[in-house]
C-alpha positions in Angstrom: 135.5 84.5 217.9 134.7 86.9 221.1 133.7 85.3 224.1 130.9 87.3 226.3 130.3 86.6 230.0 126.6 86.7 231.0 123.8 87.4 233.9 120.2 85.7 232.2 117.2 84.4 234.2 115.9 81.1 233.1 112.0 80.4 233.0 112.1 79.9 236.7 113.3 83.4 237.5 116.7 81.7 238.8 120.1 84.0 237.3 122.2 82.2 235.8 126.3 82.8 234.9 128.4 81.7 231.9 130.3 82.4 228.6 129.3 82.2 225.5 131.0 82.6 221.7 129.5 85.1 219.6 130.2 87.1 216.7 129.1 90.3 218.6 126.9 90.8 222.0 123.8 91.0 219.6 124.2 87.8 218.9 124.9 86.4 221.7 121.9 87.8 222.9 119.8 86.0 220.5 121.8 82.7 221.1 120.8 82.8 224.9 116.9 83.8 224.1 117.5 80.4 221.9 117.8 78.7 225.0 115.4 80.1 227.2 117.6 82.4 229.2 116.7 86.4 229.1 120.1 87.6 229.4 120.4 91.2 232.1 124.0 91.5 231.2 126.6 90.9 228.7 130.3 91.5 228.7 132.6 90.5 226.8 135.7 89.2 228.0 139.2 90.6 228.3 141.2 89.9 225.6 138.5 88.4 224.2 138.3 91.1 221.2 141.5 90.1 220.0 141.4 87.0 218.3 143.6 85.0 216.2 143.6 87.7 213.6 143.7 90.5 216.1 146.4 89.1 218.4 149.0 89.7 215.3 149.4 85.9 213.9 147.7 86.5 211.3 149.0 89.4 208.8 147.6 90.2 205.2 149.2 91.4 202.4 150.2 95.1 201.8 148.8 95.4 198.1 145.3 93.4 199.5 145.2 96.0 201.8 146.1 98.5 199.3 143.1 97.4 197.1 140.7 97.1 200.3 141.3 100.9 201.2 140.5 102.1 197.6 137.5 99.9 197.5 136.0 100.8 200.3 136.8 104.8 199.6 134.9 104.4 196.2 132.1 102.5 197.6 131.6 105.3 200.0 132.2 107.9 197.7 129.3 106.6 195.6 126.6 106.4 198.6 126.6 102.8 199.8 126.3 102.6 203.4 129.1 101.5 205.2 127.8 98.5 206.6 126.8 97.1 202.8 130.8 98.3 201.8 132.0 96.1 204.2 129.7 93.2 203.6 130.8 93.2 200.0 134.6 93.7 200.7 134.0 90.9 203.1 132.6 88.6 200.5 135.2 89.7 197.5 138.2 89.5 199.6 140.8 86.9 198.2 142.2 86.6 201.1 140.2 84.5 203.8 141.8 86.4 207.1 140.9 89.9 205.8 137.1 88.7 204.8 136.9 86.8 208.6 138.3 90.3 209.7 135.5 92.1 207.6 132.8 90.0 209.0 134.3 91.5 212.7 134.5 95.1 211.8 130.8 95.0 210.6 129.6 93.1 213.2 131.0 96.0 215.7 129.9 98.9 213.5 126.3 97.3 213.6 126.3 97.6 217.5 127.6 101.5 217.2 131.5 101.6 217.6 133.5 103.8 214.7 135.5 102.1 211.9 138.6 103.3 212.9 137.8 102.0 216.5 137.0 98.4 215.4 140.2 98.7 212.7 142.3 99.2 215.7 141.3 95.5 217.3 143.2 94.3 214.9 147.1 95.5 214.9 147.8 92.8 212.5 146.3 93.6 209.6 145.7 97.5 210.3 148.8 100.3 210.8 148.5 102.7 213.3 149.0 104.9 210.6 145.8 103.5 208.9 143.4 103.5 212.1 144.3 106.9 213.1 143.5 108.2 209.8 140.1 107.0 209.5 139.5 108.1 213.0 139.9 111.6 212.1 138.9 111.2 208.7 135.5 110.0 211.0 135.7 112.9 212.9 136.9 115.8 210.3 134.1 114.2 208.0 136.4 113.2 205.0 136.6 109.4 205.2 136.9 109.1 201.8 139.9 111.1 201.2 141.7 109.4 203.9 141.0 106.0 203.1 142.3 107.1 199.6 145.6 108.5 201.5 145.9 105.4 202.9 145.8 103.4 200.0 148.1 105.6 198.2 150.4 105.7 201.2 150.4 101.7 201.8 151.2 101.5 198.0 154.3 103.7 198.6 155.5 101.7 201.3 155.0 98.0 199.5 156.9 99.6 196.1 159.5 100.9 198.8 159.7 97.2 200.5 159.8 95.2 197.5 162.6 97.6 195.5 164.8 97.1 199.1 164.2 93.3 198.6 164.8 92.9 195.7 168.2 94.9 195.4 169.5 92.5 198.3 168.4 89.3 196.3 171.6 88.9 194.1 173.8 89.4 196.9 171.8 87.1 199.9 172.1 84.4 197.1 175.6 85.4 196.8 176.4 84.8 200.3 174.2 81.4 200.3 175.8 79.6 197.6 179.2 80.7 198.2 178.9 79.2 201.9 177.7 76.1 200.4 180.7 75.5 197.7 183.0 76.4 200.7 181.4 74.2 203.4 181.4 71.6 200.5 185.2 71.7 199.6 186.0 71.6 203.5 183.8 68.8 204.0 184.4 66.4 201.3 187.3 67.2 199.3 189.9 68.5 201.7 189.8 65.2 204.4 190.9 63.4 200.6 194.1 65.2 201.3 195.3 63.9 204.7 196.7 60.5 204.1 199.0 61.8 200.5 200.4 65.0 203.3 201.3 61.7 206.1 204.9 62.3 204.9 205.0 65.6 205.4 203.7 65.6 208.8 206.1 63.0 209.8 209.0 65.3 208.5 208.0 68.4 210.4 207.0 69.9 206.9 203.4 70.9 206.6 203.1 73.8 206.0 200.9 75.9 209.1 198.2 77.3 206.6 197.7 73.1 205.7 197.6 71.7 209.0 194.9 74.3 210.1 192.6 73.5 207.2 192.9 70.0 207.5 191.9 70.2 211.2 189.4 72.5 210.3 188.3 70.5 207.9 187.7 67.2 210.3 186.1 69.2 212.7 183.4 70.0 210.5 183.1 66.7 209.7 182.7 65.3 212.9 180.6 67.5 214.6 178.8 69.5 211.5 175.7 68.6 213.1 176.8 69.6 216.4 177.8 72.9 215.2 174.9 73.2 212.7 172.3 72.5 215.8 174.6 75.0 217.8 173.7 77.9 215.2 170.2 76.9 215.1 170.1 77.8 219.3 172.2 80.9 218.8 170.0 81.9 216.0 166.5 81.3 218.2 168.3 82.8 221.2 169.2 85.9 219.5 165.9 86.1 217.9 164.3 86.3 221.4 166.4 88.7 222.7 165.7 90.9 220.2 161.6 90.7 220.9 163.0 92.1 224.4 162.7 96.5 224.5 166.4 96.2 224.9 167.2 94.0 221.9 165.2 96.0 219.6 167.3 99.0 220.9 170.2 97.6 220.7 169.7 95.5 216.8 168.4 99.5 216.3 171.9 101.0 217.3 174.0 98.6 215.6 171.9 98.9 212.3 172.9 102.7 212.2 176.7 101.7 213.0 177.0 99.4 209.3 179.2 101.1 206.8 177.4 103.4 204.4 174.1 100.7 205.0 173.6 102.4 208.3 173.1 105.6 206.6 170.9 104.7 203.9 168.5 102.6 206.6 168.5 105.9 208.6 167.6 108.3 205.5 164.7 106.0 204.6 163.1 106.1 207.6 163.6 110.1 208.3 161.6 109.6 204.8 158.6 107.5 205.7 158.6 109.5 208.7 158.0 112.7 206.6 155.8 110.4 204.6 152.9 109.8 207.5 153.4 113.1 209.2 152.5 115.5 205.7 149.4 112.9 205.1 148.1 113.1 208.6 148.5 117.1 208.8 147.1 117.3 205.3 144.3 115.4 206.4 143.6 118.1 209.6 145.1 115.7 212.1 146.9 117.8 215.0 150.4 118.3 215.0 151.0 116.4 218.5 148.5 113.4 217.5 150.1 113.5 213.9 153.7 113.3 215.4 152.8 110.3 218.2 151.3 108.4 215.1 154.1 109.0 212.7 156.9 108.1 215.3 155.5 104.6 215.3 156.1 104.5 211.2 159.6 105.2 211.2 160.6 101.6 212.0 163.7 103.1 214.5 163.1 103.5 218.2 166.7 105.9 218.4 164.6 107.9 215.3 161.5 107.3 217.6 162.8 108.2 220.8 164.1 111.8 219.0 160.8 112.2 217.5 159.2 112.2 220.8 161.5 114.4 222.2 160.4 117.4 219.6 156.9 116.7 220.6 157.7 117.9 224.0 159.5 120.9 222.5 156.1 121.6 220.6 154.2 121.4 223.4 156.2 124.1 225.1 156.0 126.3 222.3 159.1 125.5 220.8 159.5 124.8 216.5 160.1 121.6 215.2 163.4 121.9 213.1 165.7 122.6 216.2 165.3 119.4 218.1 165.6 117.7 214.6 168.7 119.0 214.5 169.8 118.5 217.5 169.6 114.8 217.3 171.7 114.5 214.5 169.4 111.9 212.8 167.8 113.9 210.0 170.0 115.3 207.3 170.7 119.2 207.4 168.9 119.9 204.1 165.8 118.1 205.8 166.2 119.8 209.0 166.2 123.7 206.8 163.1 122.4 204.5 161.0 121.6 208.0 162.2 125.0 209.5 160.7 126.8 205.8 157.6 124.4 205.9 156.8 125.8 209.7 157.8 129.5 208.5 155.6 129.0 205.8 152.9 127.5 207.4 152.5 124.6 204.6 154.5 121.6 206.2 151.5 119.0 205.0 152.9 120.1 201.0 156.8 120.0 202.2 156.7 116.9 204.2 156.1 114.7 201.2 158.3 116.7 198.9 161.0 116.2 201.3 160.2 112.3 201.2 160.0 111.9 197.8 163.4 113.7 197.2 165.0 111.7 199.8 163.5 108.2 198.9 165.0 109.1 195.2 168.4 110.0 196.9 169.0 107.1 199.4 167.5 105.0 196.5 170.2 106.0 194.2 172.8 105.4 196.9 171.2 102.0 197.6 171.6 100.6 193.9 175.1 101.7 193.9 175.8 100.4 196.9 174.4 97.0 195.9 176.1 97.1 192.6 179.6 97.4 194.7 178.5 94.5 197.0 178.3 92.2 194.1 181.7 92.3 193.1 183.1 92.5 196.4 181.4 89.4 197.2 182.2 87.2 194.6 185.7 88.8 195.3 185.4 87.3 198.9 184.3 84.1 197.5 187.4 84.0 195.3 190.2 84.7 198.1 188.2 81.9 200.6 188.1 79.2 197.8 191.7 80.2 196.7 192.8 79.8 199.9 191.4 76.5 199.9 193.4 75.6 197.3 196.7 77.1 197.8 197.1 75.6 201.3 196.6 71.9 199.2 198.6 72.8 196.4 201.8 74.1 199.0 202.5 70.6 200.2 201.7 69.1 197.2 204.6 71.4 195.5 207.0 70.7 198.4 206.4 67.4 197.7 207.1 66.5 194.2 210.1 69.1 195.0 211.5 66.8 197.9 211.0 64.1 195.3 212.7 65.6 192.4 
């Protein structure tokens, strides 16, 4: 909940200081009259806006959110005030953080501030996309069709997620149970093998390919832990260097660099991109606000960084295609249907076009790309686990041969 630093007299005429938690400065307002104090000014804190919810640690659900934008475009659209719309979206919600988040926004838009305004205290649960839309669907007078946009745009992007999740399922459990058989044979069946290979050893006859497993194999039995806790720290530091501006541009770059993955991460975000950029200019948002919104969306700061750099070559007057293509991120059959769209004057119909013919493309490529990385990875598996076997079965062969 806000906090609000205060100025109030008491009964005695004596000005008194202090903070107080309130829902809004209304209310804290009445909370002071409560005890006596006639309250000259209220401010609220900094950072005190942002609460749990609004400080990003608390996220809902795309499709809840997808819901909550139609809803609340309907309501409209039928003539309930706005502050009754989100009183009841509040109370409906099924999920607790968006109806807490409700009771927020309508608290603000009691005391005057815009929707999209009070949205944007709260990063977690609302895009940039979404908050800039309802701002100029505010100002350009058709909330209800962006709202609707919005929905059907956050739909988009959750059926995008979850078919990109769910193509990578088979092989992430692939990988998962593959390096548990392996880390299982090297752990508790190989070490079996040391004492019947003593011989061997003794001679000068085991084989290399043996001796290295076996040690390999003891090493992972001795320190597993050590080495377990070791890629727990490497994991967590990673993970914090890439929070850092230069880990994100550098996990960014590398993305781009994986085999035939790179490219297909690259063409959907040139699609998303074209995605939010036709729906803001269809919904009258400027070019240069509608190009600083959807560089955000593209989920690539290289993509970002190339994105802004064509907003500068709008500003001076330049078209948008050319730096496009000078950046060599967006495909040439993109970069030619932008330069017709600006020709044409109708960019807001061929932006979308061009992201539903890409998404269908790269998706097409992704399938087959994930049907390949099935076989190749049970492949993998094979060769590790027959390796496994062929450096015990060498010495065990050069054995019964020395005994024959």
């Amino acid at each position: 909940m806000p906090s609000f630093q205060y100025i109030a007299r008491d009964l005695t005429g004596k000005n008194i200081t202090g903070t107080i938690e309130a829902g809004t400065s209304r209310e804290a307002s009445m909370l002071l009259s409560g005890k006596d104090l006639f309250p000259t000014k209220i401010t609220e804190q900094a950072g005190a806006g942002r609460s749990l919810f609004s400080g990003g640690k608390k996220k809902v659900k795309g499709q809840v959110m997808v819901t909550f934008y139609g809803q609340l475009a309907s309501l409209l659209r039928s003539g309930v005030p706005m502050i009754r719309s989100l009183t009841l979206l509040g109370n409906q919600s099924a999920a607790p953080v968006l109806g807490e988040v409700m009771g927020e926004i309508k608290g603000r838009v009691e005391e005057g501030e815009t929707l999209g305004d009070a949205m944007a205290r709260f990063p977690g649960v609302f895009s940039d996309m979404a908050v800039n839309m309802v701002r100029a669907g505010t100002e350009g007078g058709f909330l209800e069709d962006a709202l609707d946009r919005v929905a059907v745009f956050t739909e988009l992007q959750e059926d995008l997620k979850g078919r990109t999740v769910s193509a990578m399922a088979y092989p992430a459990f692939l990988f998962v149970v593959g390096t548990v058989v392996l880390s299982g044979l090297l752990v508790f069946m190989v070490p079996k093998f040391d004492m019947l290979f003593d011989r061997l050893r003794k001679k000068g006859e085991m084989p290399a390919a043996t001796e290295w497993l076996l040690v390999f194999s003891h090493t992972l039995q001795s320190y597993g832990i050590w080495i377990i806790v070791a890629l727990i720290a490497v994991f967590f530091a990673i993970r914090m260097h890439l929070q850092t501006e230069a880990g994100k541009d550098r996990l960014d770059r590398w993305k781009l660099k994986i085999p035939v993955l790179g490219d297909i991460l690259m063409n959907l975000s040139v699609a998303r991109f074209c995605r939010v950029l036709g729906t803001l200019l269809g919904n009258g948002v400027p070019i240069l606000k509608s190009l600083d919104i959807s560089r955000s969306a593209t989920g690539n700061r290289l993509l970002s960084q190339s994105i802004g750099d064509a907003t500068e070559n709008i500003r001076s007057g330049e078209s948008l295609a050319k730096p496009f293509s000078d950046s060599g991120y967006f495909p040439m059959a993109v970069v030619e249907m932008i330069r017709v769209g600006e020709e044409s004057n109708s960019l807001d119909r061929v932006l979308p076009e061009i992201a539903d013919s890409l998404e269908k493309r790269t998706f097409r490529r992704l399938d087959l790309f994930v049907r390949l990385l099935e076989p190749i990875m049970l492949l993998i598996m094979a060769i590790m686990v027959l390796a496994v076997v062929m450096a015990l079965l060498i010495p065990v062969l050069k054995s019964s041969t020395t005994l024959g």
